[in-house]
N, C-alpha and C positions, 0 to 999 in steps of 0.2 A: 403488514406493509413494511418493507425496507424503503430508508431511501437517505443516501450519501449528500451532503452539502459540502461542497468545496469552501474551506476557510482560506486557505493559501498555495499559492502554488509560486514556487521558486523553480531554480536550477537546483533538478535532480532531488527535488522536494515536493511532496504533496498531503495535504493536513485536510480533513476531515472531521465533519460530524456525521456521524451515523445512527440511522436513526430502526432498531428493530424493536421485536415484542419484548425483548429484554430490557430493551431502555435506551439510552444514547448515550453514545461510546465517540472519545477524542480518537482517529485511527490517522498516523504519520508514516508515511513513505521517506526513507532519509537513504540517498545511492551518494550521499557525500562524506561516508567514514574513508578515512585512507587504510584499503584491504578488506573491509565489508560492506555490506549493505544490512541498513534491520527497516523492521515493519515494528510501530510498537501501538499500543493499545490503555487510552488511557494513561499517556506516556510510561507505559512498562514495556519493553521488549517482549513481542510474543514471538519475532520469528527473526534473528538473525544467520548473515550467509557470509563467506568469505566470497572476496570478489576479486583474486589477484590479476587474472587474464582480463579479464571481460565482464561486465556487469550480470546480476543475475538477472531469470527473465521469470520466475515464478517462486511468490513466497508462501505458503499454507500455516494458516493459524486459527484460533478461535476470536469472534466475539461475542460475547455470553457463552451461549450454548450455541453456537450457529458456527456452521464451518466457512471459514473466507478465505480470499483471494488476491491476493498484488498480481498480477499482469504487466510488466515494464518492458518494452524495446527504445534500447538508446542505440543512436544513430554514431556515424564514425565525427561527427561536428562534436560529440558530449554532453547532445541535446535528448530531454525524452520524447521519442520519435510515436509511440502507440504507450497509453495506459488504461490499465482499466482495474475496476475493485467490483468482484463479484461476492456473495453472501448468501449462500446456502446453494449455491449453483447458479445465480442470477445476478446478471451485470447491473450495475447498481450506478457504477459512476463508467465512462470511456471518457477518452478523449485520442 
């Protein structure tokens, strides 16, 4: 069983505990670098993006052994408009 707990959510930030057969993993959404965006894991960067036009909409990384997912659409406001963290194929967190 997966399953995501939302610790925090800010503007253009979303902090998790996640919970797999591997164990429970801190997983941080951060779209507030000036020129990228990263995914980190554990606070270690597993997936950073440059983001000079436009935010990114898809981050792929590991947690454990399990492949996952950032899903982000930001709105023309500079609001996160759809997100979601999927884990082995499986939506885990939306909003």
């Amino acid at each position: 069983m997966m399953i995501a707990n939302l610790i925090e959510k800010e503007w253009m930030w979303r902090n998790f505990n996640v919970v797999t057969s591997d164990g429970v993993f801190e997983v941080a959404y951060d779209g507030r670098g000036i020129g990228y965006e990263q995914v980190k894991v554990n606070d270690e960067v597993a997936c950073r993006k440059p983001s000079y036009i436009w935010y990114v909409e898809k981050f792929d990384f590991m947690i454990g052994r399990s492949k996952a997912q950032v899903r982000v659409k930001v709105s023309l406001l500079l609001q996160i408009s759809k997100f979601s963290l999927l884990v082995d194929d499986t939506i885990i967190y939306s909003e």
